[in-house]
VMD Tcl script that builds the backbone (N, CA, C; Angstrom):
set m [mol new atoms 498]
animate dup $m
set s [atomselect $m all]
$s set {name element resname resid chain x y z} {
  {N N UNK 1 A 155.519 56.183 -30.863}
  {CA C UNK 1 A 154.476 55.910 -29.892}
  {C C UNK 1 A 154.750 54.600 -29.147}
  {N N UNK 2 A 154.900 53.572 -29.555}
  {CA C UNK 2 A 155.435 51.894 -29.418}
  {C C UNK 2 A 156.686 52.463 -28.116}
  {N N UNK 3 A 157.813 53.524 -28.329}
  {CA C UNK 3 A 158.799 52.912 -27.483}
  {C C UNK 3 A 158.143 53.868 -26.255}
  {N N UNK 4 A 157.495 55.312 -26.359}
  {CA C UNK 4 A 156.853 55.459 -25.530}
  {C C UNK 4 A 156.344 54.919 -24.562}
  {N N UNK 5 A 155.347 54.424 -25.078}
  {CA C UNK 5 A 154.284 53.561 -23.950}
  {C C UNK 5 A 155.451 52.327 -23.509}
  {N N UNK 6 A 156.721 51.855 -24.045}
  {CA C UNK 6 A 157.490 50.480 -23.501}
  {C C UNK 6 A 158.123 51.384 -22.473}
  {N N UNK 7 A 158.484 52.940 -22.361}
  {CA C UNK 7 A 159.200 53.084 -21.872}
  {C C UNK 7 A 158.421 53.669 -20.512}
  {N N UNK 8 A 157.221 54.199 -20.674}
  {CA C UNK 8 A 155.990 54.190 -19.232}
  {C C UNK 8 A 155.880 52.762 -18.670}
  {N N UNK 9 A 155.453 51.824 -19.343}
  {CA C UNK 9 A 155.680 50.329 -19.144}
  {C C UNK 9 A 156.622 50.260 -18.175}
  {N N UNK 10 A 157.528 49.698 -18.571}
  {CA C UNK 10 A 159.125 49.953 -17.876}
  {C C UNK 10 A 159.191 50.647 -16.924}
  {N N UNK 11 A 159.234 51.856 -16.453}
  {CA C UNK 11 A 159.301 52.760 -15.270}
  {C C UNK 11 A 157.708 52.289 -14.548}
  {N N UNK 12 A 156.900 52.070 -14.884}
  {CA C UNK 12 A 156.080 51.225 -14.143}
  {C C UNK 12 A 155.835 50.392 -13.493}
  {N N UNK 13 A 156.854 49.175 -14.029}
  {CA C UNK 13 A 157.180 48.075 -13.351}
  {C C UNK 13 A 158.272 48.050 -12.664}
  {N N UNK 14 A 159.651 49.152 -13.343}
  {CA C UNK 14 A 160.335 49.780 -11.761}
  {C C UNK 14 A 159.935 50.184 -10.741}
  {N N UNK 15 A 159.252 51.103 -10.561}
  {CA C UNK 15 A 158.237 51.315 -9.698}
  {C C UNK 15 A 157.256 50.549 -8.634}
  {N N UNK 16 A 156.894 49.618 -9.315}
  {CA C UNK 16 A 156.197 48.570 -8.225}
  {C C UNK 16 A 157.228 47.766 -7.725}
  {N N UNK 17 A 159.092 47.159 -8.177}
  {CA C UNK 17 A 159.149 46.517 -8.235}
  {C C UNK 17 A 160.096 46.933 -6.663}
  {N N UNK 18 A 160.687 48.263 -7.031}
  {CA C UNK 18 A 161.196 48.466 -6.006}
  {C C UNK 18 A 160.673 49.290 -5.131}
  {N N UNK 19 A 159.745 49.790 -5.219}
  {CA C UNK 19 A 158.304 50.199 -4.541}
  {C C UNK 19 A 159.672 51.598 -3.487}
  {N N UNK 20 A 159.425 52.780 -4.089}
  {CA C UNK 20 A 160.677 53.534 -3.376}
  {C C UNK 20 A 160.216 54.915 -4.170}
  {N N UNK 21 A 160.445 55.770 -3.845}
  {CA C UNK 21 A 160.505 57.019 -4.877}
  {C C UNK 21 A 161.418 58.186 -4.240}
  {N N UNK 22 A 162.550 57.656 -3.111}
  {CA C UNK 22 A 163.845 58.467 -3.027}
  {C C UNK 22 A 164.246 59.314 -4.874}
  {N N UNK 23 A 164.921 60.489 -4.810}
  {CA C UNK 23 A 165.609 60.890 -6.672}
  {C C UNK 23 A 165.978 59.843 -6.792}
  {N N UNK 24 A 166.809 59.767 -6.223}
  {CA C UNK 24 A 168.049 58.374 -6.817}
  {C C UNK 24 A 167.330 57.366 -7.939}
  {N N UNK 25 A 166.277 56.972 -7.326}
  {CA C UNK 25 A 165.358 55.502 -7.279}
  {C C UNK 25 A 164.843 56.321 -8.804}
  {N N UNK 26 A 164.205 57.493 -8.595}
  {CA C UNK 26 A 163.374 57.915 -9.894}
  {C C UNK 26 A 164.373 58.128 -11.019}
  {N N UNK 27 A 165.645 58.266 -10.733}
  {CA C UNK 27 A 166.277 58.397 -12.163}
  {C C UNK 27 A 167.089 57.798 -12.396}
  {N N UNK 28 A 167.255 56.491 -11.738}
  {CA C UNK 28 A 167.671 55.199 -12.232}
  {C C UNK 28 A 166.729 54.614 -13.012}
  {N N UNK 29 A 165.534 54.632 -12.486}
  {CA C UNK 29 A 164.052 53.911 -13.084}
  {C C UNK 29 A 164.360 54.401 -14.177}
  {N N UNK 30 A 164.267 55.663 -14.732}
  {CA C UNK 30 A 164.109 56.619 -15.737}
  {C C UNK 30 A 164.995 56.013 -16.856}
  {N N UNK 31 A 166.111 55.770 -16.230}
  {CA C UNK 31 A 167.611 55.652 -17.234}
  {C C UNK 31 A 167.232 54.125 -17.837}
  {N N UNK 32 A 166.920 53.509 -16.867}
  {CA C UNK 32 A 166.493 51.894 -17.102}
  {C C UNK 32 A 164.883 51.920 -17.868}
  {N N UNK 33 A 164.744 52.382 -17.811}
  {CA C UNK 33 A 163.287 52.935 -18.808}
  {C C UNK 33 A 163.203 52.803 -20.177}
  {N N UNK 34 A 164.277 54.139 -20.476}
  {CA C UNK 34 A 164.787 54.680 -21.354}
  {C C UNK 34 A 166.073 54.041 -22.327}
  {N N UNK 35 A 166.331 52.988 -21.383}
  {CA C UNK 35 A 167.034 52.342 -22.172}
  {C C UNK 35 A 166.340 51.167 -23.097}
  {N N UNK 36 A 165.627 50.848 -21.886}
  {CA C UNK 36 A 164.946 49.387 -22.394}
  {C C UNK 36 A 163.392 50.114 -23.603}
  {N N UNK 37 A 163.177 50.610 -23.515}
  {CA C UNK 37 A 162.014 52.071 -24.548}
  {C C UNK 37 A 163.050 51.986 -25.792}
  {N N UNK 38 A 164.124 52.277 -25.912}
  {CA C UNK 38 A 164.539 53.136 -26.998}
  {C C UNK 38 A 165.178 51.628 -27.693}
  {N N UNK 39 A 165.444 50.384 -27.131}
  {CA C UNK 39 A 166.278 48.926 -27.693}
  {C C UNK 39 A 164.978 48.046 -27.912}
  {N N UNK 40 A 164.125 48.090 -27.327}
  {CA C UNK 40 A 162.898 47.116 -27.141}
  {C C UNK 40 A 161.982 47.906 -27.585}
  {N N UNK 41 A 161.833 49.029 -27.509}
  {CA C UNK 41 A 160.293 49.072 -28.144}
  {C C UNK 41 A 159.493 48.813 -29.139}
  {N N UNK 42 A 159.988 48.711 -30.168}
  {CA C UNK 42 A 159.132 47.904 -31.548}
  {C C UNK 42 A 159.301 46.531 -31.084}
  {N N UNK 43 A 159.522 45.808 -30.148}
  {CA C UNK 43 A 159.685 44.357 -30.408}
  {C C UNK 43 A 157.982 44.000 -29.137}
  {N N UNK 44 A 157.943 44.826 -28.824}
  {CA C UNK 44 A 156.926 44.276 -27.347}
  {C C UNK 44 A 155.259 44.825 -27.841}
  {N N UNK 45 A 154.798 45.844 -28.010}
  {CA C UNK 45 A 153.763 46.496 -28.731}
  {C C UNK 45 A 153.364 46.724 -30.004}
  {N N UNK 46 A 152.663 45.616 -30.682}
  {CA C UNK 46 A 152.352 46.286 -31.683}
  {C C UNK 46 A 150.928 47.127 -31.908}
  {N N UNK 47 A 150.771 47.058 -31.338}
  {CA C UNK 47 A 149.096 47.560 -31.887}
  {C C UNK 47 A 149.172 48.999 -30.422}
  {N N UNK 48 A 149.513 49.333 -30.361}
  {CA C UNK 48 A 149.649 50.835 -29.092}
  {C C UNK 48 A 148.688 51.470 -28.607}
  {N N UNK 49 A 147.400 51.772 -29.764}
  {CA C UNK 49 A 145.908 52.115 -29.217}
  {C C UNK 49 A 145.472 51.526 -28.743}
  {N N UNK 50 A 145.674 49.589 -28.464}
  {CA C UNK 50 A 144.835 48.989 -27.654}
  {C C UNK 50 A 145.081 49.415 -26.560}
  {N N UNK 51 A 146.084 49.624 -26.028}
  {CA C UNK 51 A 146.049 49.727 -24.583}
  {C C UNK 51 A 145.864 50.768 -24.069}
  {N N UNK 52 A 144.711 51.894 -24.035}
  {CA C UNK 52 A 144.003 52.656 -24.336}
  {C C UNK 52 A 142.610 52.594 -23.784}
  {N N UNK 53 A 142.209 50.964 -24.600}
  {CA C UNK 53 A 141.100 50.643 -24.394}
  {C C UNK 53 A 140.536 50.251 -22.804}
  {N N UNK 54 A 139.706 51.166 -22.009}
  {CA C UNK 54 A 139.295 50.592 -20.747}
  {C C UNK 54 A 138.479 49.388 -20.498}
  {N N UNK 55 A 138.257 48.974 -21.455}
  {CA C UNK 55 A 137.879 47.213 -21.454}
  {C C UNK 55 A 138.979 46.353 -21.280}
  {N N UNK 56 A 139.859 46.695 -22.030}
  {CA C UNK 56 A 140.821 45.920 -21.348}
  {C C UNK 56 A 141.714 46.082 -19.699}
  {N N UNK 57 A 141.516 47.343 -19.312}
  {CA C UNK 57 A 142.197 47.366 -18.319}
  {C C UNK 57 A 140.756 46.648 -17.342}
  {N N UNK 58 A 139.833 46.927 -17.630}
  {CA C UNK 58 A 138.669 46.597 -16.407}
  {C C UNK 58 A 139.077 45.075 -16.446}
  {N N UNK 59 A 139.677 44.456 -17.557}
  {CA C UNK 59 A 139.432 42.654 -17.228}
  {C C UNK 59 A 140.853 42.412 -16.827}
  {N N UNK 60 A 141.859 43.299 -17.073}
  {CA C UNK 60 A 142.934 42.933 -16.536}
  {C C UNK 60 A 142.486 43.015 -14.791}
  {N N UNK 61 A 142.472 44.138 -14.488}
  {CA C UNK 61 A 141.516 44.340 -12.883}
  {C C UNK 61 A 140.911 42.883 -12.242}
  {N N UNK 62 A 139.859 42.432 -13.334}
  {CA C UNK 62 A 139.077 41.066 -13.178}
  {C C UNK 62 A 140.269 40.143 -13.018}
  {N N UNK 63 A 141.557 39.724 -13.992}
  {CA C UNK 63 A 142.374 38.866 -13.804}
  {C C UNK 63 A 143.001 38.594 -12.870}
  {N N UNK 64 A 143.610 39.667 -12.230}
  {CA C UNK 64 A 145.059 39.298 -11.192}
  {C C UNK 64 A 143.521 38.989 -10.268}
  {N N UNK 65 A 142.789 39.133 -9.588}
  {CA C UNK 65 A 142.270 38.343 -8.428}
  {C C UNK 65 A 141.984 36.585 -8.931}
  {N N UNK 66 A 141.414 36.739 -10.089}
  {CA C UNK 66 A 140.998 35.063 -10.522}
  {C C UNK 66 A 142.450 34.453 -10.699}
  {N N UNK 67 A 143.203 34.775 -10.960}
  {CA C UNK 67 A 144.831 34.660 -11.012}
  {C C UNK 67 A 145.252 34.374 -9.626}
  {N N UNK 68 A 145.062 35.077 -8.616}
  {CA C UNK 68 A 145.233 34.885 -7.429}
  {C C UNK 68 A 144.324 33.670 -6.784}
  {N N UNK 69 A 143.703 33.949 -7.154}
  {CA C UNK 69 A 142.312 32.583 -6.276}
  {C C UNK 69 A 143.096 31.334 -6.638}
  {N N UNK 70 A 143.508 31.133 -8.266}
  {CA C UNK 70 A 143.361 30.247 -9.012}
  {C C UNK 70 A 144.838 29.304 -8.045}
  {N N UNK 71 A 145.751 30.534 -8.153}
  {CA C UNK 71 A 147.204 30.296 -7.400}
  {C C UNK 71 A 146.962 29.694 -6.033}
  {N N UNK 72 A 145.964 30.057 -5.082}
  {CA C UNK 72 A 145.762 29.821 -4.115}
  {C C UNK 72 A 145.482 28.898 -3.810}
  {N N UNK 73 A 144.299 28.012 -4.473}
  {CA C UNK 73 A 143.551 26.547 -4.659}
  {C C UNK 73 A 144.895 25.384 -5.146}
  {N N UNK 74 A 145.282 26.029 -6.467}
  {CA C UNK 74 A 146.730 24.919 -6.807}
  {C C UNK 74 A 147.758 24.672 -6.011}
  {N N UNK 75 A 147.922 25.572 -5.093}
  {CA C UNK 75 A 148.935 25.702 -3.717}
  {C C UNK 75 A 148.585 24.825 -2.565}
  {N N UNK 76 A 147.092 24.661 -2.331}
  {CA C UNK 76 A 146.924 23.946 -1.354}
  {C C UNK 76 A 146.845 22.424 -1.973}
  {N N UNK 77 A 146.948 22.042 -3.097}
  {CA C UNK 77 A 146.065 21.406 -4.147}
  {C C UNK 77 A 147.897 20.429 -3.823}
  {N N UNK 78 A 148.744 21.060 -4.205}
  {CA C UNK 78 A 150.104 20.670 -4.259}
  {C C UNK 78 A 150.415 20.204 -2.673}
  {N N UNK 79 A 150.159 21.225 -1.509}
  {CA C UNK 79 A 150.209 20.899 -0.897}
  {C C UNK 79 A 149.796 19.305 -0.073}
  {N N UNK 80 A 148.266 19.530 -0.200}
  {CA C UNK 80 A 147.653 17.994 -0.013}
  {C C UNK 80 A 148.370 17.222 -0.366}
  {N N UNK 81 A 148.700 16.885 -1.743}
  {CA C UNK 81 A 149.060 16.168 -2.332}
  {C C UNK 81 A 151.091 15.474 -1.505}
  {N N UNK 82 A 151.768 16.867 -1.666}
  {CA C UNK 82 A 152.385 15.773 -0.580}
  {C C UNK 82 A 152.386 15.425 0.641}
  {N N UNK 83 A 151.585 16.240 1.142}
  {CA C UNK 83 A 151.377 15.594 3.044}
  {C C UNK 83 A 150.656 14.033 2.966}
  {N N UNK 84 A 149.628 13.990 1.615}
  {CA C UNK 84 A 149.446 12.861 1.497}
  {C C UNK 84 A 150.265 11.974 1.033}
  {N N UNK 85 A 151.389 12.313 0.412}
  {CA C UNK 85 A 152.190 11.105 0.125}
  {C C UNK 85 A 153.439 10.925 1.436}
  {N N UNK 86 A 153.603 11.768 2.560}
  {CA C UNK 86 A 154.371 11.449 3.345}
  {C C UNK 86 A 153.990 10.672 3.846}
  {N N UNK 87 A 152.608 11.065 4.264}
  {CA C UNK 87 A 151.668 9.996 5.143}
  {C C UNK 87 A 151.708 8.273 4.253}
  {N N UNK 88 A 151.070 8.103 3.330}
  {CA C UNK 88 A 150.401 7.391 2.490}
  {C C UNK 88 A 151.666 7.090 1.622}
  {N N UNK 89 A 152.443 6.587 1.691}
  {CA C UNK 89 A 153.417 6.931 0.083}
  {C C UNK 89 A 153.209 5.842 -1.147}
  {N N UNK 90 A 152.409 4.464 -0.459}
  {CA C UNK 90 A 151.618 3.467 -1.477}
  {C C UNK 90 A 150.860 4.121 -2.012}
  {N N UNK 91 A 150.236 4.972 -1.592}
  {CA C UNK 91 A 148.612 5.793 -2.005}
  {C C UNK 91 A 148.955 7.185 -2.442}
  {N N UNK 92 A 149.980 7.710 -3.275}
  {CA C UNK 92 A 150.334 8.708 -3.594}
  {C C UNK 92 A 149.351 9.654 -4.501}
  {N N UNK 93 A 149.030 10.585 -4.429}
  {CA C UNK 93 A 147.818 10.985 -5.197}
  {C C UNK 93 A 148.737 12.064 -6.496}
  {N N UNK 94 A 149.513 11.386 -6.909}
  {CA C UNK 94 A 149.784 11.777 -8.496}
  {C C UNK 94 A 149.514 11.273 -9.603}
  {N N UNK 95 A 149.235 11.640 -10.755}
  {CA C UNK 95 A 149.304 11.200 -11.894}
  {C C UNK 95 A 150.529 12.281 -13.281}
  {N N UNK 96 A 151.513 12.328 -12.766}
  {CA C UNK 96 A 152.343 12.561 -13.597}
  {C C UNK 96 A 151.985 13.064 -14.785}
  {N N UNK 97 A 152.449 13.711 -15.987}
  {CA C UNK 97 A 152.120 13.735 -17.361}
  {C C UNK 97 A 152.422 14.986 -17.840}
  {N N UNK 98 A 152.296 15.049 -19.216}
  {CA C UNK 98 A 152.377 15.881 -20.156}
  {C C UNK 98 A 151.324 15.827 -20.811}
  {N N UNK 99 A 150.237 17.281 -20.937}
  {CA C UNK 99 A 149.233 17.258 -21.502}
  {C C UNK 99 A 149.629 18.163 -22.617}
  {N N UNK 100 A 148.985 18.007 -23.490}
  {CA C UNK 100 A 148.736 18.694 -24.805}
  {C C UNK 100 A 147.391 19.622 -24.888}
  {N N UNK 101 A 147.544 21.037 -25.080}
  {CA C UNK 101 A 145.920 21.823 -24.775}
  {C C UNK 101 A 145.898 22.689 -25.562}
  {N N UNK 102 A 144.932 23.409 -26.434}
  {CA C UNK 102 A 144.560 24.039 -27.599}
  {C C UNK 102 A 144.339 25.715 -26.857}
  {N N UNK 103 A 144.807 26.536 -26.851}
  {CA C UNK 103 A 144.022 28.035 -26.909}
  {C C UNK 103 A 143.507 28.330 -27.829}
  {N N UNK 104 A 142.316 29.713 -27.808}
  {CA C UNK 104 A 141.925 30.376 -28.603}
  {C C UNK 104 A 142.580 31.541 -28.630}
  {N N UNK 105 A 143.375 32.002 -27.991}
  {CA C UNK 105 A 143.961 33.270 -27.888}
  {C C UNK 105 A 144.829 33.233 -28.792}
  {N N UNK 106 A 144.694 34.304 -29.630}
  {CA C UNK 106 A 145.701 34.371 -31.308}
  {C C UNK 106 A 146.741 35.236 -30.815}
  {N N UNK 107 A 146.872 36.271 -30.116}
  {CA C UNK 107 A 148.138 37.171 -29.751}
  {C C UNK 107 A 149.345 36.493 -29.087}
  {N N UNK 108 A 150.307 36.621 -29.680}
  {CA C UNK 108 A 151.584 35.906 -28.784}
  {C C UNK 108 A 151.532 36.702 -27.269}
  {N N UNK 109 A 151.376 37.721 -27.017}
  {CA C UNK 109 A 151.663 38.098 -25.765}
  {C C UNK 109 A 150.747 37.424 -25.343}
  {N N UNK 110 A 149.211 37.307 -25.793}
  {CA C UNK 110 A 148.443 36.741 -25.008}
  {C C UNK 110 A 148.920 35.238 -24.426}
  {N N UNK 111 A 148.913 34.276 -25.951}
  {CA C UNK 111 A 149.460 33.519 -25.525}
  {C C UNK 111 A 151.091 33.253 -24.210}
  {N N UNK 112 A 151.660 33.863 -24.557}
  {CA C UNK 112 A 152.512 34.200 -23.512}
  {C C UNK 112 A 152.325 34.291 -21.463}
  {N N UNK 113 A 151.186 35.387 -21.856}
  {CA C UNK 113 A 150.863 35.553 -20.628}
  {C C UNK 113 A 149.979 33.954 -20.050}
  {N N UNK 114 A 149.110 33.579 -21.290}
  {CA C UNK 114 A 148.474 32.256 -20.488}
  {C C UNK 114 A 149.780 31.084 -19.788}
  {N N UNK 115 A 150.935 30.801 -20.754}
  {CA C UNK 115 A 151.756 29.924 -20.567}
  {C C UNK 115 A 152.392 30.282 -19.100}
  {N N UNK 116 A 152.679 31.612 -19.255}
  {CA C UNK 116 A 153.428 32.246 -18.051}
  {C C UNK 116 A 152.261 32.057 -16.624}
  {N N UNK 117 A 150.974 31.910 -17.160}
  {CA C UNK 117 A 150.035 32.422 -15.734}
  {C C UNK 117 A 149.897 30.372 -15.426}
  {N N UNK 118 A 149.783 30.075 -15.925}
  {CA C UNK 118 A 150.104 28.373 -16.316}
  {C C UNK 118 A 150.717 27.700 -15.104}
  {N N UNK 119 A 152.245 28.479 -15.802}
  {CA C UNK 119 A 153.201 27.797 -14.858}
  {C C UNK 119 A 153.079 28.371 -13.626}
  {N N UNK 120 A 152.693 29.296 -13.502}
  {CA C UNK 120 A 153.209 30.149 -12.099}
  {C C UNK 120 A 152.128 29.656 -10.949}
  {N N UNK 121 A 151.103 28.846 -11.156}
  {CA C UNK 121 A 150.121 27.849 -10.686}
  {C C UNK 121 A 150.691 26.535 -10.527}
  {N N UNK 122 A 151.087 26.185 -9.281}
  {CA C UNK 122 A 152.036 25.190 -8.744}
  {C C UNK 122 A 151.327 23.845 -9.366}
  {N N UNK 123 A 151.902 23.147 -10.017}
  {CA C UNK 123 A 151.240 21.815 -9.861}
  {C C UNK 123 A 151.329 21.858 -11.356}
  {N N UNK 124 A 152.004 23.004 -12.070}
  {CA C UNK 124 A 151.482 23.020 -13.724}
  {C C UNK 124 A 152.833 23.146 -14.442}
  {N N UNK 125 A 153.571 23.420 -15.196}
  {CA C UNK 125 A 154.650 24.109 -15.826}
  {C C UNK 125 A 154.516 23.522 -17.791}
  {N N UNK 126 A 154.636 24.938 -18.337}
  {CA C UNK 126 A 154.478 25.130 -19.611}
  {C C UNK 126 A 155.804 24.603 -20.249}
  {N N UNK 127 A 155.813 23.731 -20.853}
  {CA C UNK 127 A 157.194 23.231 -21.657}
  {C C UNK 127 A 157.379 23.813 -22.999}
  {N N UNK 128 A 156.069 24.341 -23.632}
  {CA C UNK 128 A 156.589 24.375 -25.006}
  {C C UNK 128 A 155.217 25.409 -25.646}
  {N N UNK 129 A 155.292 25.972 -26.160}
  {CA C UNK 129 A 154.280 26.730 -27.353}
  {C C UNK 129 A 154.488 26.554 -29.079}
  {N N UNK 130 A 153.614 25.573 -29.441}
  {CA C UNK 130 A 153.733 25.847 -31.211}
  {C C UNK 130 A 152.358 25.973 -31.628}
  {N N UNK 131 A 152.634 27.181 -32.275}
  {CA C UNK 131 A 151.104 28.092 -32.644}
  {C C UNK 131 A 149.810 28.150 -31.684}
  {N N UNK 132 A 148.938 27.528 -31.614}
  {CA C UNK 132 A 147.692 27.420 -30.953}
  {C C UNK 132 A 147.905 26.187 -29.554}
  {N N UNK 133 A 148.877 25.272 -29.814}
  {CA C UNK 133 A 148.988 24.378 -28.860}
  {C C UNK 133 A 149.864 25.133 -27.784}
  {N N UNK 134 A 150.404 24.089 -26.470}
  {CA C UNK 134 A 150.352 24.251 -25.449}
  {C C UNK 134 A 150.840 23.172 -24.763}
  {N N UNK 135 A 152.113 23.010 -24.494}
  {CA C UNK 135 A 152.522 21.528 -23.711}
  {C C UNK 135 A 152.857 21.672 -22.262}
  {N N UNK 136 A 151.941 21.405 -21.473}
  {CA C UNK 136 A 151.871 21.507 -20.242}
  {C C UNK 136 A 152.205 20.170 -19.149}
  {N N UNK 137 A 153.463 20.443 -18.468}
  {CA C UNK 137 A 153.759 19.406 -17.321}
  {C C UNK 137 A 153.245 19.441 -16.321}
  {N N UNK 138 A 152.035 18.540 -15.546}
  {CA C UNK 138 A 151.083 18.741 -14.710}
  {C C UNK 138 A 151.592 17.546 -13.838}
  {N N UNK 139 A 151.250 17.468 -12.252}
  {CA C UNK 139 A 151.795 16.637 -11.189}
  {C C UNK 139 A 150.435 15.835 -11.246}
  {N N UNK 140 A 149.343 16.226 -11.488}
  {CA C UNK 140 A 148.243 15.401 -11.998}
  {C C UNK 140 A 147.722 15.250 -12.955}
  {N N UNK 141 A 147.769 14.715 -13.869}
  {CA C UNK 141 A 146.745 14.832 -15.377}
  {C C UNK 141 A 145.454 15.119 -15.173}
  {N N UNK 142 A 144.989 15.606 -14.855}
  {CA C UNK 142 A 143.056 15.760 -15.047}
  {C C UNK 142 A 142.240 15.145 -16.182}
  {N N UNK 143 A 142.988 14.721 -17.568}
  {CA C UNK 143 A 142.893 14.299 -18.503}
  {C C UNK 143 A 143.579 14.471 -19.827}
  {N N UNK 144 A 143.101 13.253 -20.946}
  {CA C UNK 144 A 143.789 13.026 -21.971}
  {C C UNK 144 A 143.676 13.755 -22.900}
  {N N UNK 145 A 142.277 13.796 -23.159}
  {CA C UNK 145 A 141.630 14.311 -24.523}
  {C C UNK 145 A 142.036 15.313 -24.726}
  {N N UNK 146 A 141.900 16.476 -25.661}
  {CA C UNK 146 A 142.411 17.901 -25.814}
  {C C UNK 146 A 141.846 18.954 -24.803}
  {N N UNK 147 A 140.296 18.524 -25.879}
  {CA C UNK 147 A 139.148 19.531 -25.247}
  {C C UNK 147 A 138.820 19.437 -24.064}
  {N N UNK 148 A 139.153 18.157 -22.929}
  {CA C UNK 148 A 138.785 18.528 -21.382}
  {C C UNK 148 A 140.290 19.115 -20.770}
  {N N UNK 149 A 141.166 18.519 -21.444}
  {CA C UNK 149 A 142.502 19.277 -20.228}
  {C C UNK 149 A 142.839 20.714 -20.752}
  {N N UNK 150 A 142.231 20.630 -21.798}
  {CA C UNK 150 A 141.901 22.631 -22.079}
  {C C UNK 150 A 141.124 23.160 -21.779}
  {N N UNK 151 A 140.025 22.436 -21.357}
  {CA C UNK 151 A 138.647 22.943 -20.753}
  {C C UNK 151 A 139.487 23.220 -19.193}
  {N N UNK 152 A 140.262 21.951 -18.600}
  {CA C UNK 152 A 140.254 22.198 -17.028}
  {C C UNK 152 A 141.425 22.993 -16.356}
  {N N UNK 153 A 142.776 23.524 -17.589}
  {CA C UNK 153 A 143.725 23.478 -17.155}
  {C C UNK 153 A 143.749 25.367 -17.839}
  {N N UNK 154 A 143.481 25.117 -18.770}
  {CA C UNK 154 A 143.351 26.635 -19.350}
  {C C UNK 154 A 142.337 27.893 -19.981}
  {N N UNK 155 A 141.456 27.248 -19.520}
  {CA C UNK 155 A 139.633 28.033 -20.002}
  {C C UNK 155 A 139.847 29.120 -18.473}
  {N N UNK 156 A 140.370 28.458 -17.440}
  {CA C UNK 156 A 140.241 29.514 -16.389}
  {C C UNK 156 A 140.722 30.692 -16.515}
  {N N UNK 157 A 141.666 30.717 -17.153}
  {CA C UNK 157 A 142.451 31.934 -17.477}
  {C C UNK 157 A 142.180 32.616 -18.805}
  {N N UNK 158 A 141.826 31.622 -19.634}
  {CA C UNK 158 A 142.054 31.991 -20.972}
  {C C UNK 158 A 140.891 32.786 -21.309}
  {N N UNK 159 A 139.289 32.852 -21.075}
  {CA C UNK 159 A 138.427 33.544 -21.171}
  {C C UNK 159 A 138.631 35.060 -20.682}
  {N N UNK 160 A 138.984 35.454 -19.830}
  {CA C UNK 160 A 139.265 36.768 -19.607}
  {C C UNK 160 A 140.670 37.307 -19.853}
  {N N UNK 161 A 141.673 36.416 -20.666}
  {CA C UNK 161 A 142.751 36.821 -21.539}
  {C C UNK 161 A 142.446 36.897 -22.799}
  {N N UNK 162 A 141.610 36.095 -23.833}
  {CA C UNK 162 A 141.491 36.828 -24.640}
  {C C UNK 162 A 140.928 38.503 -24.559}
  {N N UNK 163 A 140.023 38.845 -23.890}
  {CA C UNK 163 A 139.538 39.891 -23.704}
  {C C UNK 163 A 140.488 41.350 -23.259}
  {N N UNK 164 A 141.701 40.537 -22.671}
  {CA C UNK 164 A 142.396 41.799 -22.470}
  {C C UNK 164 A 143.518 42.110 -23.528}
  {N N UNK 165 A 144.118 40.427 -24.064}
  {CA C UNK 165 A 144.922 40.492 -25.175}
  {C C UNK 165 A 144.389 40.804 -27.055}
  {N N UNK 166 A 143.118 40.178 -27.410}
  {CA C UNK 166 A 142.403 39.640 -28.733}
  {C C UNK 166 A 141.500 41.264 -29.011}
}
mol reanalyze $m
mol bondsrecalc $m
mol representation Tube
mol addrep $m
C-alpha cells in the first residue's frame, strides 16, 4: 500500500511539474513513478490511511494560500529592507541572527515541511533540526526568547501543519 500511494505521489508531482500529457510525457512519468514507488516507498509514508483523511486535505487546501500570503509579505518585507539600505546604508534595517524555535509538530515530515516552508519565506533559512528544535537564519531577529521567535517565525505555519501532518 506505502509504495502505491509513493508511486500516485510521484506521477502526481510529474504531472504538475511538467504540466504536459503528450504518451511520451505519461510513460516517462509512469517509469519515473515506478521507479521511485518500488526504491522509496517504505522510506516516505508511514501511516498510508492518513492520507485518506479529508481533514487533512481541506487544511492542506487552507495552507498553500496562507503559505502564499505569508511568502508574499516576507518578499516585500526583504525587499524594503534593501531599497532601504541602498538609500540609508548608516540606517540599515537588519538585525542579523540565528534564532533558536521550539515546534509542536511531532511528525518528521511535518516537521520537514515547516523547515522547508521556513526557508522558502525570504528573509528566513532553516540551518538545522534536532528533535523539537529549529535553528533558523533570519535577516532580522524579531526576537530572543524561544517562545516569541516561535510564536512570530513559526506558529504561522505550524498551526495548520500540525493538522495536516499530527
Amino acid at each position: 500500500m506505502k509504495r502505491i500511494i509513493t508511486i500516485i505521489f510521484a506521477f502526481a508531482v510529474w504531472m504538475m511539474l511538467t504540466w504536459n500529457t503528450h504518451p511520451e510525457n505519461l510513460i516517462i512519468g509512469g517509469i519515473v513513478a515506478l521507479i521511485i514507488g518500488l526504491l522509496f516507498g517504505n522510506n516516505f509514508i508511514h501511516h498510508p490511511m492518513k492520507l485518506l483523511s479529508p481533514r487533512r486535505w481541506i487544511f492542506m487546501l487552507i495552507y498553500i494560500p496562507l503559505f502564499l500570503w505569508e511568502m508574499a509579505k516576507a518578499n516585500f518585507d526583504v525587499a524594503y529592507r534593501v531599497i532601504v539600505s541602498i538609500f540609508r546604508p548608516k540606517n540599515m534595517p537588519i538585525n542579523p541572527g540565528i534564532v533558536r524555535i521550539k515546534t509542536a509538530i511531532q511528525s518528521e515530515m511535518g516537521r520537514t515541511f515547516l523547515a522547508n516552508s521556513i526557508t522558502l519565506t525570504p528573509g528566513t533559512f532553516t540551518i538545522d533540526i534536532k528533535d523539537d528544535i529549529l535553528y533558523i537564519h533570519c535577516i532580522n531577529v524579531p526576537a530572543t526568547d524561544l517562545e516569541t521567535a516561535s510564536r512570530q517565525i513559526a506558529r504561522r505555519f505550524e498551526n495548520v501543519l500540525i493538522k495536516i501532518f499530527d
